[in-house]
Backbone as CSV, one residue per row, in Angstrom:
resi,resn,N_x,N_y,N_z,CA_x,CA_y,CA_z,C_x,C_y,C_z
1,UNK,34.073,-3.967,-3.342,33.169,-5.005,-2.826,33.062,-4.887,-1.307
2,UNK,31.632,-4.782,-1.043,31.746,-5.062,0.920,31.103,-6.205,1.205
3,UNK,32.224,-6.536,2.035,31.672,-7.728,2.590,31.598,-7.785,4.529
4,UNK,31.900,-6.661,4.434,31.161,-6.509,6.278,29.959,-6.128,6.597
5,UNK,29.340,-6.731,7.577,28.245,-6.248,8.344,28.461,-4.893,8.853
6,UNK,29.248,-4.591,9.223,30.079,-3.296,10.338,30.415,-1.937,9.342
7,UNK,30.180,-2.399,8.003,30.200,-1.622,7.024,29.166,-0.495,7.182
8,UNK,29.507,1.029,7.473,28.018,2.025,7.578,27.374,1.712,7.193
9,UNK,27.163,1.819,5.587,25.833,2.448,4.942,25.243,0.603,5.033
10,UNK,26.022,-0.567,5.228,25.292,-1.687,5.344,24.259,-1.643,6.950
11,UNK,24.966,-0.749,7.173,24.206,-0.802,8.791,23.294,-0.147,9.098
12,UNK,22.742,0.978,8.154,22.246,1.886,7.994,20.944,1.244,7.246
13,UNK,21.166,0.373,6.248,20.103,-0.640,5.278,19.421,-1.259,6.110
14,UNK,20.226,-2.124,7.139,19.737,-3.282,7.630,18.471,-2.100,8.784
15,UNK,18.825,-1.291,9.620,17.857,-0.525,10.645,16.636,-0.134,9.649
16,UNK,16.321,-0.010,8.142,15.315,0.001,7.325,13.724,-1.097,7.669
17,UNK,14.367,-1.969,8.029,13.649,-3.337,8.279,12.744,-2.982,9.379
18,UNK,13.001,-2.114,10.182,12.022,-1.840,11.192,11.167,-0.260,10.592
19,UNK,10.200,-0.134,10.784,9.170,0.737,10.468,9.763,2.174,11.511
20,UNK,10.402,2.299,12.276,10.152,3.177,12.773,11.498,3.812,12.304
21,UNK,12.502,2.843,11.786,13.140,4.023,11.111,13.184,4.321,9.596
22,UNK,12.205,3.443,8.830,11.784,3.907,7.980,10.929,5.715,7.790
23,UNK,10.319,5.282,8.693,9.636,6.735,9.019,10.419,7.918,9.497
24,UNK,11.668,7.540,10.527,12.750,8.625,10.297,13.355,9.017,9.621
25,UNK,13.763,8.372,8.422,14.621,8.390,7.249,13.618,8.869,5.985
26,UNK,12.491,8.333,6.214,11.798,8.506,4.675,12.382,7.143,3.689
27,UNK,12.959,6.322,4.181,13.517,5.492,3.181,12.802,4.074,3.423
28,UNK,12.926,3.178,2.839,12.495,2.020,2.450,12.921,0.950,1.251
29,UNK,13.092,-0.031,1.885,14.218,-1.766,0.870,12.936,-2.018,0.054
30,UNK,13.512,-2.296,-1.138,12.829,-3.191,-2.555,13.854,-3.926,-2.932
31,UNK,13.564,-5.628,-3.231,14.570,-6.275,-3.913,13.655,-6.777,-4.538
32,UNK,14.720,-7.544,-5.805,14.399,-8.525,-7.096,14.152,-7.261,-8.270
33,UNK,14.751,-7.946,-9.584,14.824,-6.693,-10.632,13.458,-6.189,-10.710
34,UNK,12.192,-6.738,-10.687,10.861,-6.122,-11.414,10.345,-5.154,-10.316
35,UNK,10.672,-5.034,-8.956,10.521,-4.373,-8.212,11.469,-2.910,-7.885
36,UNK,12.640,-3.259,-7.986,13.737,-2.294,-8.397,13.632,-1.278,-9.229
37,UNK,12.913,-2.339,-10.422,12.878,-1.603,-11.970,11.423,-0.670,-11.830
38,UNK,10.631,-1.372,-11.014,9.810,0.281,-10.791,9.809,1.183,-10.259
39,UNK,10.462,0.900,-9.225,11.441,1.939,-8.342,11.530,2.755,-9.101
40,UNK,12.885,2.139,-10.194,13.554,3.275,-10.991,12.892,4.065,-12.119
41,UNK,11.912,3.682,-12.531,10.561,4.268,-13.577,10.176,5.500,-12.621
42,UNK,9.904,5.065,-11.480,9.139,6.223,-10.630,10.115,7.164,-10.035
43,UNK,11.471,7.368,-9.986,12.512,7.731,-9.827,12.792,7.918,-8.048
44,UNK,12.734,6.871,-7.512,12.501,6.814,-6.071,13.823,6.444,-5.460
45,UNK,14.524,5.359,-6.400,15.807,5.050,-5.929,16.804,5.969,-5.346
46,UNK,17.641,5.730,-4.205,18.747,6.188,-3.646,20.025,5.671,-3.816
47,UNK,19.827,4.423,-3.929,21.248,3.486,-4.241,20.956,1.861,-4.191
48,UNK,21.550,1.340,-4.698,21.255,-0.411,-4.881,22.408,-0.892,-4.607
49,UNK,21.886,-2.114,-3.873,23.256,-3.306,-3.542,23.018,-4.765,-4.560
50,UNK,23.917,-4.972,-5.601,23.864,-6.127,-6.225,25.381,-6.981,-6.213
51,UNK,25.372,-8.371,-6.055,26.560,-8.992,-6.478,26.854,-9.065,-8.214
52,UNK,26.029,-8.658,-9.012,26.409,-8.627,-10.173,28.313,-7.597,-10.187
53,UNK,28.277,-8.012,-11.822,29.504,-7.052,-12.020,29.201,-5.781,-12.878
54,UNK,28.000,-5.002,-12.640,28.102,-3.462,-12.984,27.119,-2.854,-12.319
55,UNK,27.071,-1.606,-12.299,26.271,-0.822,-12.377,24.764,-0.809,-12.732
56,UNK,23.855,-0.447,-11.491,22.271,-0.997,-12.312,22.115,0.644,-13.004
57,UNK,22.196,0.123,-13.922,22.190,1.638,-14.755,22.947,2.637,-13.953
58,UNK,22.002,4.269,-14.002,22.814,5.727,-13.488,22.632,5.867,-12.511
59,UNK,22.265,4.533,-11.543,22.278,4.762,-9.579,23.402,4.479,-9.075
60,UNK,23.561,4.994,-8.107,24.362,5.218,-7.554,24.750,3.103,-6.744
61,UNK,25.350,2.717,-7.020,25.676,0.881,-6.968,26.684,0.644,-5.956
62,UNK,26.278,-0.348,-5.429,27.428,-0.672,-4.115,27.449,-2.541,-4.018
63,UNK,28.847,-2.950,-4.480,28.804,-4.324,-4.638,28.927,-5.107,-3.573
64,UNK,28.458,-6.233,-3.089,28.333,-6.630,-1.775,28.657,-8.408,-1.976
65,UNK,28.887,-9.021,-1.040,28.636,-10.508,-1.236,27.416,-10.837,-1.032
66,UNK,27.098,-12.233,-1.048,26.049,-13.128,-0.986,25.538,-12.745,0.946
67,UNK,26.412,-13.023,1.526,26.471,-13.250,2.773,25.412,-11.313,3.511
68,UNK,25.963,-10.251,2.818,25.311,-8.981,2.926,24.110,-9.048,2.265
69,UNK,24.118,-9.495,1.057,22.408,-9.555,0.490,21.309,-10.431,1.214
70,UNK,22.116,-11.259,1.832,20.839,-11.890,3.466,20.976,-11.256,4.478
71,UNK,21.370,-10.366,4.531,21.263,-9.673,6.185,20.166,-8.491,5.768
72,UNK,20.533,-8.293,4.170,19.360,-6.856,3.789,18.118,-7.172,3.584
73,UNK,17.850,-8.787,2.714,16.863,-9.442,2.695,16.008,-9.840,3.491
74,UNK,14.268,-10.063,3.690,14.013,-10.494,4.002,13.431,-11.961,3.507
75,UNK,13.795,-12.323,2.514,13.572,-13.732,2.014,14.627,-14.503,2.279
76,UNK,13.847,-15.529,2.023,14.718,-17.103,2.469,16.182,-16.953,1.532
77,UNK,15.953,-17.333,0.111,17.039,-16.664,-0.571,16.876,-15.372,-1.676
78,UNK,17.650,-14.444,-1.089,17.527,-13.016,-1.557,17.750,-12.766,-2.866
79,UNK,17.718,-11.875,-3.586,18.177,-11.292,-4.892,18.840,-11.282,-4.938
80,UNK,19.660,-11.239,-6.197,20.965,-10.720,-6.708,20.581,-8.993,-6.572
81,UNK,19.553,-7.966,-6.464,18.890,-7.302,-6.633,18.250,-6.233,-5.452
82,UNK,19.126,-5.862,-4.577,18.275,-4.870,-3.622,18.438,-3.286,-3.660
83,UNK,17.453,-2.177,-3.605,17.589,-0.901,-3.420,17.194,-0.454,-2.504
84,UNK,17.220,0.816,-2.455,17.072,1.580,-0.804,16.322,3.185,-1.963
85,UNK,15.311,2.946,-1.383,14.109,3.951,-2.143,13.844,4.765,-1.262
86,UNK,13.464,6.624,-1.693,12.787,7.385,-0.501,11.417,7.498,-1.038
87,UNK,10.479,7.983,-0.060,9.106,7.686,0.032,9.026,9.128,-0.850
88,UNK,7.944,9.329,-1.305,7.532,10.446,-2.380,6.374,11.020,-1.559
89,UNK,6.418,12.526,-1.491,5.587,13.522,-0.490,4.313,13.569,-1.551
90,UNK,3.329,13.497,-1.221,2.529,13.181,-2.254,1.466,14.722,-2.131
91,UNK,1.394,15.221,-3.366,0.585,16.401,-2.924,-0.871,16.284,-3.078
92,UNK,-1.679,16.405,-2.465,-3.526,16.029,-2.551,-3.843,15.245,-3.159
93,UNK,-4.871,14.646,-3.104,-6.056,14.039,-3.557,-6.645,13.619,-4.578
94,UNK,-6.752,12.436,-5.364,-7.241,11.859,-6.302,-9.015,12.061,-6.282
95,UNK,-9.445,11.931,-7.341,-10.838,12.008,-7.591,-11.808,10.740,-7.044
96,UNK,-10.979,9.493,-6.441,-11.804,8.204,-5.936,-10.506,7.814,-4.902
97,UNK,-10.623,7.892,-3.616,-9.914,7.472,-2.859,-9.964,6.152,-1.861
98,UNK,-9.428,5.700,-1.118,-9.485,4.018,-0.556,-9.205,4.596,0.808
99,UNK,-10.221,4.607,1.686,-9.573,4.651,3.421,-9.685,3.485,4.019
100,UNK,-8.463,3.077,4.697,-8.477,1.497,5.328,-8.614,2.128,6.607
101,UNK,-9.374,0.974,7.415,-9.406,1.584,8.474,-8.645,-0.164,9.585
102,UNK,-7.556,0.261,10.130,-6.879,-1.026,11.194,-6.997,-2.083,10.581
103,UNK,-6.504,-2.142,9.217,-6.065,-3.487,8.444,-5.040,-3.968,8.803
104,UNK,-4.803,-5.079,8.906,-3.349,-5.662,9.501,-2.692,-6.820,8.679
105,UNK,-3.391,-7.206,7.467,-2.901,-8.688,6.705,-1.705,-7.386,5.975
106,UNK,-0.419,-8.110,5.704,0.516,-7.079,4.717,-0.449,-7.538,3.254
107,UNK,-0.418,-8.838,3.071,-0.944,-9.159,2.087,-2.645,-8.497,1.185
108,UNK,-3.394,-8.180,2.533,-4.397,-7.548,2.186,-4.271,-6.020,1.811
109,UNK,-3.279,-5.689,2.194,-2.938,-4.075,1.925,-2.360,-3.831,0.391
110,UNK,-1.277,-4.943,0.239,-0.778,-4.884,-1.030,-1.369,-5.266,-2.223
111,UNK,-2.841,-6.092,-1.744,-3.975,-6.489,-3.125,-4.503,-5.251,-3.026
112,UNK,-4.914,-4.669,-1.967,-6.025,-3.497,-1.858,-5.270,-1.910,-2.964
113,UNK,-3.798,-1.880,-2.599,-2.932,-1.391,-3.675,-3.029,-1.122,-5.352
114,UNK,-2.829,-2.575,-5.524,-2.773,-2.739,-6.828,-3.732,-2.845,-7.173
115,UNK,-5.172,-3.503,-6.745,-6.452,-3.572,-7.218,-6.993,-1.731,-7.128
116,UNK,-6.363,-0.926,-6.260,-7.280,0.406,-6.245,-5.977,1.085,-7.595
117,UNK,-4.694,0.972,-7.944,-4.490,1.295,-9.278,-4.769,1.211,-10.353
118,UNK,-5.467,-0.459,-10.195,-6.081,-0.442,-11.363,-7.760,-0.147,-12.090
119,UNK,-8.100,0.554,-10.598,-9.661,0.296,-10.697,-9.702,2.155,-10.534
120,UNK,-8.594,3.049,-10.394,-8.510,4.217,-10.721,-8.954,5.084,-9.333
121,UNK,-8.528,4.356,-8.256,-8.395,4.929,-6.724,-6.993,5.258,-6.562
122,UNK,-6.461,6.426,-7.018,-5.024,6.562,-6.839,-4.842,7.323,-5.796
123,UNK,-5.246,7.186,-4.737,-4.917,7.666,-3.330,-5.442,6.756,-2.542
124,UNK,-4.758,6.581,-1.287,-4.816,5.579,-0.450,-4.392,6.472,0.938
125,UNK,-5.807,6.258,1.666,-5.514,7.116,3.357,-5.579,5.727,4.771
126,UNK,-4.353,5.570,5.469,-4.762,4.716,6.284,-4.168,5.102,7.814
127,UNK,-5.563,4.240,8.317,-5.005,4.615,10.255,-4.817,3.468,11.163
128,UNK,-3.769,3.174,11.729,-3.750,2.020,12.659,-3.454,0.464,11.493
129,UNK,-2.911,0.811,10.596,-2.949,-0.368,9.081,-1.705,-0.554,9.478
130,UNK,-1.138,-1.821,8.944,0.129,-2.245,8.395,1.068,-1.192,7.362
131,UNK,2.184,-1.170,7.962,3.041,-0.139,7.013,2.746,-0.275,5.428
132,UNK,2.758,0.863,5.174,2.606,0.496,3.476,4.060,-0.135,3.086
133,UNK,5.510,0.561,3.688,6.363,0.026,3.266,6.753,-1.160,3.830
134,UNK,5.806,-2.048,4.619,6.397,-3.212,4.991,6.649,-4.249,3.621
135,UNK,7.692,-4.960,4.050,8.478,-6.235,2.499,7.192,-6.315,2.388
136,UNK,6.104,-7.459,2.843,5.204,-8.147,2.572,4.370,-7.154,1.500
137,UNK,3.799,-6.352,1.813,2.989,-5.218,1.339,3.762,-4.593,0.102
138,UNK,5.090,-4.536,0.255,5.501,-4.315,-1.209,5.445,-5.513,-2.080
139,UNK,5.927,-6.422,-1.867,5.859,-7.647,-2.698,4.559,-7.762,-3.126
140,UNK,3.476,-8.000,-1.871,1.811,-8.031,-2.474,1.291,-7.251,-3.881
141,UNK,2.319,-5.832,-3.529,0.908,-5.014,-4.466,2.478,-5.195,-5.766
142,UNK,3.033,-5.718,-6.352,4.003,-5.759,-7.170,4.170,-4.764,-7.948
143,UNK,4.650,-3.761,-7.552,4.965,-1.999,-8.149,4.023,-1.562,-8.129
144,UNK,2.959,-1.725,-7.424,1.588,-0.571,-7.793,1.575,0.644,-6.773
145,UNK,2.611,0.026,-5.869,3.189,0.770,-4.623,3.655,2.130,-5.046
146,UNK,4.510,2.320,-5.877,4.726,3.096,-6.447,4.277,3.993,-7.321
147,UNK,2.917,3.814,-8.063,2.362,4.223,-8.702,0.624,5.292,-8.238
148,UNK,0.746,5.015,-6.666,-0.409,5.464,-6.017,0.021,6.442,-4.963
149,UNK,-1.043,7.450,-4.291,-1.042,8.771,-3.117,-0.586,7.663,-2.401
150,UNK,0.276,7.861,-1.138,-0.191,6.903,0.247,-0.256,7.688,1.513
151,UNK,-0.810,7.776,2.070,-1.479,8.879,3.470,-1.281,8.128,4.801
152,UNK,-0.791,8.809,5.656,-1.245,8.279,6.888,-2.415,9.195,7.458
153,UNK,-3.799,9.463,8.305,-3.855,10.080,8.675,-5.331,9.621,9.446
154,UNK,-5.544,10.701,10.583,-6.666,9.841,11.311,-7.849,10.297,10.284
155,UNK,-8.421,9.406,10.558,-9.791,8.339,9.402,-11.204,9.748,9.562
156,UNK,-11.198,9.801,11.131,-12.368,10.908,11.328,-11.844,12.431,11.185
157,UNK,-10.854,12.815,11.261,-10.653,14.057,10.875,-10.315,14.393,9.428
158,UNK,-10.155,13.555,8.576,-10.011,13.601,7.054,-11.410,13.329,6.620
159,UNK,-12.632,12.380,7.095,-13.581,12.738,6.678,-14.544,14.299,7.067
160,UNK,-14.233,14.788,8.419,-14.462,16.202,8.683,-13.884,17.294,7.910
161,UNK,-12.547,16.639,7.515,-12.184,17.925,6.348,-12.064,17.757,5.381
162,UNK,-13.031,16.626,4.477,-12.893,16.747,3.455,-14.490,16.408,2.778
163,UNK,-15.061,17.216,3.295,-16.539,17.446,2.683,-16.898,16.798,1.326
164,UNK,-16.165,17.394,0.735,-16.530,17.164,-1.039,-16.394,15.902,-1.820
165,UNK,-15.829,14.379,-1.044,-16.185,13.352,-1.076,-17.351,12.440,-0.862
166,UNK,-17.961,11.726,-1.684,-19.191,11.311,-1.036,-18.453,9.603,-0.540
167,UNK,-18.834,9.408,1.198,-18.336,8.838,1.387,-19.398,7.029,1.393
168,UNK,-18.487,5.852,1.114,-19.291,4.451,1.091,-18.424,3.599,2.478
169,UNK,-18.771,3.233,3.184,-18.396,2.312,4.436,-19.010,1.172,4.038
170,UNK,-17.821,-0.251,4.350,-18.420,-1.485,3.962,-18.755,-1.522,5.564
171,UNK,-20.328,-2.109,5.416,-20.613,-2.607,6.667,-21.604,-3.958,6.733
172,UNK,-21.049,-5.365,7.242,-22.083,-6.114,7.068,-23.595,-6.146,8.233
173,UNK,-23.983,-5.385,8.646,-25.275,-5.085,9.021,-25.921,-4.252,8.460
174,UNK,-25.179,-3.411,7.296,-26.724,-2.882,6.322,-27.656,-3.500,5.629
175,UNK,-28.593,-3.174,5.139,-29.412,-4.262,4.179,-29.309,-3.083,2.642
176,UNK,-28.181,-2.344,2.576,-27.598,-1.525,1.268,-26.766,-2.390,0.703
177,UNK,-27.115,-3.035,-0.346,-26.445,-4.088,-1.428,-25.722,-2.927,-2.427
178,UNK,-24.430,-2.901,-2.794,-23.759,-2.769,-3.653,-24.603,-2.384,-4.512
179,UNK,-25.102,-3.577,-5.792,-25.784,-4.132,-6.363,-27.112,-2.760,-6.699
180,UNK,-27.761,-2.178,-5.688,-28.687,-1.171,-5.721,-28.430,-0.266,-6.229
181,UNK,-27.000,0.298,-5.991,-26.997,1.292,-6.752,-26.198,1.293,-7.836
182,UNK,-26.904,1.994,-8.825,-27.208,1.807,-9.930,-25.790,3.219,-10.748
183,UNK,-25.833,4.432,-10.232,-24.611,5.255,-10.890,-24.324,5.608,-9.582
184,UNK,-22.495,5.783,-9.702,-22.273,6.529,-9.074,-21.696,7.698,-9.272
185,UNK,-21.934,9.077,-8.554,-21.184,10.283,-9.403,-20.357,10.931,-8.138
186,UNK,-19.633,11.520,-8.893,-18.703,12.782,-8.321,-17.785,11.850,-7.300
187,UNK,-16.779,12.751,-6.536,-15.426,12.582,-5.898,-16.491,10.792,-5.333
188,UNK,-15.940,9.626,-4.979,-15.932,8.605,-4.102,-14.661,8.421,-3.434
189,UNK,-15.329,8.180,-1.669,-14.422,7.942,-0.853,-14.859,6.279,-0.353
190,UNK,-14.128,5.646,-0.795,-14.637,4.160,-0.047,-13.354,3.342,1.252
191,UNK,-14.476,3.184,2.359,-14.211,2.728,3.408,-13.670,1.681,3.863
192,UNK,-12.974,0.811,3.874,-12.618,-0.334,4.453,-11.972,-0.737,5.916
193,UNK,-12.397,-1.724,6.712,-12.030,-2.100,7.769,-11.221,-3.749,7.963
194,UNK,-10.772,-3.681,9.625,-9.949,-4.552,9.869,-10.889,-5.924,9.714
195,UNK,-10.120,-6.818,9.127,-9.864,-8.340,8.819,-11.156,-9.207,9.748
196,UNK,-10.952,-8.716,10.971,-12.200,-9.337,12.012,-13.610,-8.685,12.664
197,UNK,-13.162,-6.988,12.319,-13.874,-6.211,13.386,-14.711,-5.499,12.159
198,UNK,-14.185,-5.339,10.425,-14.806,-4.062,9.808,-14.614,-3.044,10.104
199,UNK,-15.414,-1.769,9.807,-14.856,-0.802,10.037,-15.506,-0.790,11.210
200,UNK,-14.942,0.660,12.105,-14.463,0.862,13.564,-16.263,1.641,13.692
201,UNK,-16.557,1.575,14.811,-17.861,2.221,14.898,-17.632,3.924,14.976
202,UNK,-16.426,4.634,14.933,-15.898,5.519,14.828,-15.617,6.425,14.079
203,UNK,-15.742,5.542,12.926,-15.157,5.678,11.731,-17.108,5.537,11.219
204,UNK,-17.755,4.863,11.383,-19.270,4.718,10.899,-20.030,5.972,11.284
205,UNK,-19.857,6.352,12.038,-20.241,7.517,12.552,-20.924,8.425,12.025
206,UNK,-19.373,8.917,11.254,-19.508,9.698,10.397,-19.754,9.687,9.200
207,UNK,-20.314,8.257,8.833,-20.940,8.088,7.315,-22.083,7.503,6.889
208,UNK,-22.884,8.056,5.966,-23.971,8.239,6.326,-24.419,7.026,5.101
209,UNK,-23.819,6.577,4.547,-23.899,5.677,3.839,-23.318,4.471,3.522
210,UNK,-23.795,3.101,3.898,-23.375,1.881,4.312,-23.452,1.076,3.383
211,UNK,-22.312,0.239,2.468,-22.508,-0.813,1.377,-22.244,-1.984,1.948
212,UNK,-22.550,-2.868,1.578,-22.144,-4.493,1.693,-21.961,-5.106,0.346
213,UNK,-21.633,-6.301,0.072,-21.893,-7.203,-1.384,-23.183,-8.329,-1.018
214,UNK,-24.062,-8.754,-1.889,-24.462,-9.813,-1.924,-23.492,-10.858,-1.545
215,UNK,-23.737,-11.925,-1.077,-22.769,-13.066,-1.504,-23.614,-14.494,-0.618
216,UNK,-23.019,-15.723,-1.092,-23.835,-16.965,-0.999,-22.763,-18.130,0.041
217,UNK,-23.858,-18.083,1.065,-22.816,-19.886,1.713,-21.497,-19.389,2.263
218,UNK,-21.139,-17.915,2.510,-20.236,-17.465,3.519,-20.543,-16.479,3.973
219,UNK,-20.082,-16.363,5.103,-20.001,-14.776,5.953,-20.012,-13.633,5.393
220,UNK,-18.550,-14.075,4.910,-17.804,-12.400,4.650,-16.351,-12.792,3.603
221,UNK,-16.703,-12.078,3.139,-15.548,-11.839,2.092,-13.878,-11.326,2.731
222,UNK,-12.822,-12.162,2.445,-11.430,-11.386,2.821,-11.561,-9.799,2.227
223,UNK,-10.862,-8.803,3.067,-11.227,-7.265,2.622,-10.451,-7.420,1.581
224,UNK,-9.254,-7.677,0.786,-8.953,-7.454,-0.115,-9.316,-8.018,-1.441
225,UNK,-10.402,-9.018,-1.535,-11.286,-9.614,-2.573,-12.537,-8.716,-2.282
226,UNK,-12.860,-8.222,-1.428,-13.994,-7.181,-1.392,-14.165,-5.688,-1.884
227,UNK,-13.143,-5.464,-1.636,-12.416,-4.703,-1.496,-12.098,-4.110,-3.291
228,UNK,-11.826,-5.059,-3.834,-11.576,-5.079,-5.382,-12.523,-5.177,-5.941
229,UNK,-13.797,-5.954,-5.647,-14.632,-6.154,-6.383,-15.521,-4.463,-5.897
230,UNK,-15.467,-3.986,-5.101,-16.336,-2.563,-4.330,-15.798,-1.581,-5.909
231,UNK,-14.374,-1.651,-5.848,-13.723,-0.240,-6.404,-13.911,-0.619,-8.307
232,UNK,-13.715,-2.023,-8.517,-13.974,-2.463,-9.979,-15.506,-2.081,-10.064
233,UNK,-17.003,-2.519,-9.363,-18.187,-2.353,-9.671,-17.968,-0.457,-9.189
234,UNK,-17.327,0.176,-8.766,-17.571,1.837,-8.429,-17.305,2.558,-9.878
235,UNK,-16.113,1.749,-10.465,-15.441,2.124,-11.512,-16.781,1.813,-13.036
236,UNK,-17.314,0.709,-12.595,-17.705,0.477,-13.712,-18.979,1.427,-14.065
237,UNK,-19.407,1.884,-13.201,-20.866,2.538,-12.667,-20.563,4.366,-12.834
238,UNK,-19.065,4.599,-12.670,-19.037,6.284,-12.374,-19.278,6.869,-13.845
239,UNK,-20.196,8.101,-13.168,-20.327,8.964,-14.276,-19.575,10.652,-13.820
């Protein structure tokens, strides 16, 4: 049982919490069993800290008190339930991909997640966004995290090298309704931007084709309700 802070590998967990050494390590915290447990489906786990009395199955288990499962946590009250996962090198490109462009809600990243798993966008490219492995953003997309590409990479040089996508930018100054078109075919790359600004005029540039949604008695849609409804009507339409 550990019950020190001063304990290595506890000290080693807790520096996870910041993004930048997530990105040195390749590693990243999941707690609570349903999150864990996809972890371990996707075989990502490195080792888990629980106060239970066994073994979470054939990982490698390290028993801790109450008092260590809040220093690893970021919730008010933590799991019985935390692991330490490495990130998965993901090799190319799905046939319908999601580029965010300087999204910053965790929450909007982790709907945009699970809504593009289930709407069959299994790659995800983002620049200037919220960590994919931030808590919030895992909790949001509830294991779908695991189940999708995730990319970092700049927005205009992945559309320069990657021709063979036809690319859609949400932009609310087109007068291109969703709604118009009628099929869509071959590779789709769809665009999304930050929370206040949309996408970057940078990023528009280079695309030559601009969607919006209809919609009534508001502005603008949160990107991650837009966002879902773009990739569900892309899905429903591809031939």
């Amino acid at each position: 049982m550990i019950y020190s802070k001063a304990n290595p590998i506890v000290k080693e967990t807790i520096k996870l919490k910041q993004r930048k050494y997530r990105n040195k390590t390749g590693l990243f915290i999941v707690e609570g069993e349903h999150l864990v447990e996809e972890a371990y489906q996707a075989n990502m786990i490195e080792y888990v800290f629980t106060n239970k009395d066994e073994d979470y199955k054939d990982c490698l288990t390290y028993f801790v008190d109450e008092n260590i499962l809040k220093l690893l946590s970021d919730v008010i009250t933590p799991k019985p339930l935390i692991a330490v996962c490495k990130k998965v090198i993901n090799q190319g490109f799905g046939d319908n991909i999601l580029l965010l462009d300087n999204i910053q809600d965790p929450g909007n990243i982790g709907t945009l997640i699970r809504s593009a798993l289930a709407f069959g966008f299994k790659s995800i490219v983002a620049k200037n966004s919220v960590d994919f492995y931030n808590d919030k953003v895992i909790r949001s997309s509830q294991g779908a995290l695991f189940r999708v590409g995730l990319f970092n990479d700049d927005l205009v040089e992945f559309i320069r090298n990657n021709d063979d996508y036809r690319y859609l930018a949400t932009d609310l100054n087109t007068d291109n309704y969703l709604e118009n078109i009628e099929v869509f075919e071959g590779k789709i790359a769809l665009i999304l931007g930050n929370e206040g600004m949309g996408v970057s005029q940078e990023v528009l540039n280079e695309v030559s084709e601009r969607i919006k949604i209809r919609i009534k008695d508001v502005e603008s849609l949160n990107v991650g309700v837009a966002g879902s409804i773009i990739m569900y009507e892309i899905m429903k339409r591809q031939v």
